[in-house]
C-alpha positions as CSV (number, residue, x, y, z in Angstrom):
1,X,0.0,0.0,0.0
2,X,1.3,3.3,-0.8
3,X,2.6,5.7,1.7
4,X,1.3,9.0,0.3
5,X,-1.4,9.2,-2.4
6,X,-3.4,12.6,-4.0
7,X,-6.8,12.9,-3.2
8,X,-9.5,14.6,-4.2
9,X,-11.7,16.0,-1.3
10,X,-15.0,15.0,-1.0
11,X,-16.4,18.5,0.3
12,X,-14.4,20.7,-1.6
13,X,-12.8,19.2,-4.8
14,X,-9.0,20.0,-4.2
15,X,-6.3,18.1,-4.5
16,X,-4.8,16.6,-1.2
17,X,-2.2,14.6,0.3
18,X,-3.3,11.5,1.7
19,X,-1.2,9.2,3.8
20,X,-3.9,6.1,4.1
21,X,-0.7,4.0,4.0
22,X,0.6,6.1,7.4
23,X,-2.0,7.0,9.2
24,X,0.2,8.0,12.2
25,X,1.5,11.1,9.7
26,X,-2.0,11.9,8.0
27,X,-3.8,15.1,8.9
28,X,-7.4,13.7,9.5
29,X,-5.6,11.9,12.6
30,X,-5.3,15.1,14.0
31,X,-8.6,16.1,13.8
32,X,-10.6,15.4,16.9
33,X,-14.5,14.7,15.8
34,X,-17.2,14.0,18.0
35,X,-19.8,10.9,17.5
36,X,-22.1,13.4,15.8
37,X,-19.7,15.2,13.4
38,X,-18.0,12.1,12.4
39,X,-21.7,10.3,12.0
40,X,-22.4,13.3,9.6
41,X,-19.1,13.3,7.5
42,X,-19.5,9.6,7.2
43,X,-23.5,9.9,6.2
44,X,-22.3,12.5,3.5
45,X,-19.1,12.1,2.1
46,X,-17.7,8.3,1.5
47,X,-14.5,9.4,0.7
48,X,-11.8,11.6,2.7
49,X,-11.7,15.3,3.4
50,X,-9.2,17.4,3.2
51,X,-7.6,19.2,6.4
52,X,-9.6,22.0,5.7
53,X,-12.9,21.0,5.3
54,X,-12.8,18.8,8.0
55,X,-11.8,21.9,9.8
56,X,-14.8,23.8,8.8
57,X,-17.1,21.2,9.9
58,X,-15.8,21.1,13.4
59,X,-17.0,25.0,13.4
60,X,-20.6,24.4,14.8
61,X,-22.0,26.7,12.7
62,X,-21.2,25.3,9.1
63,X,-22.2,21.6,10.4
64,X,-25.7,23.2,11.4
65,X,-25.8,24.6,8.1
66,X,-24.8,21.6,6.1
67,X,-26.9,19.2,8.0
68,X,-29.9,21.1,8.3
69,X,-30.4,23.9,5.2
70,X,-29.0,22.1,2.4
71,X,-30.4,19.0,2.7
């Protein structure tokens, strides 16, 4: 399995680094998300997200928006 691999996030459509193949090193790993946020990203979205976007949804205010206005 590769150690790095470009991704295209799910969210957002840019180009990311990946390390699936060291997850120790990847950013999502550093991203704490609770049981609802995480629940919601994986109801949404069935690939990764970049660093970013996973940011943004950790902001209260854009997961209410996501989850509840654009449905």
């Amino acid at each position: 399995m590769p150690a790095h691999e470009t991704k295209t996030c799910a969210r957002c459509q840019q180009a990311f680094e990946c390390k699936m193949g060291d997850i120790s090193h990847c950013h999502c790993k550093d991203v704490q998300l609770t049981l609802e946020e995480l629940a919601f990203i994986e109801s949404r979205y069935v690939d990764c997200l970049c660093h970013q976007c996973l940011m943004d949804l950790k902001n209260k205010t854009v997961l209410f928006r996501e989850k509840y206005l654009f449905r």
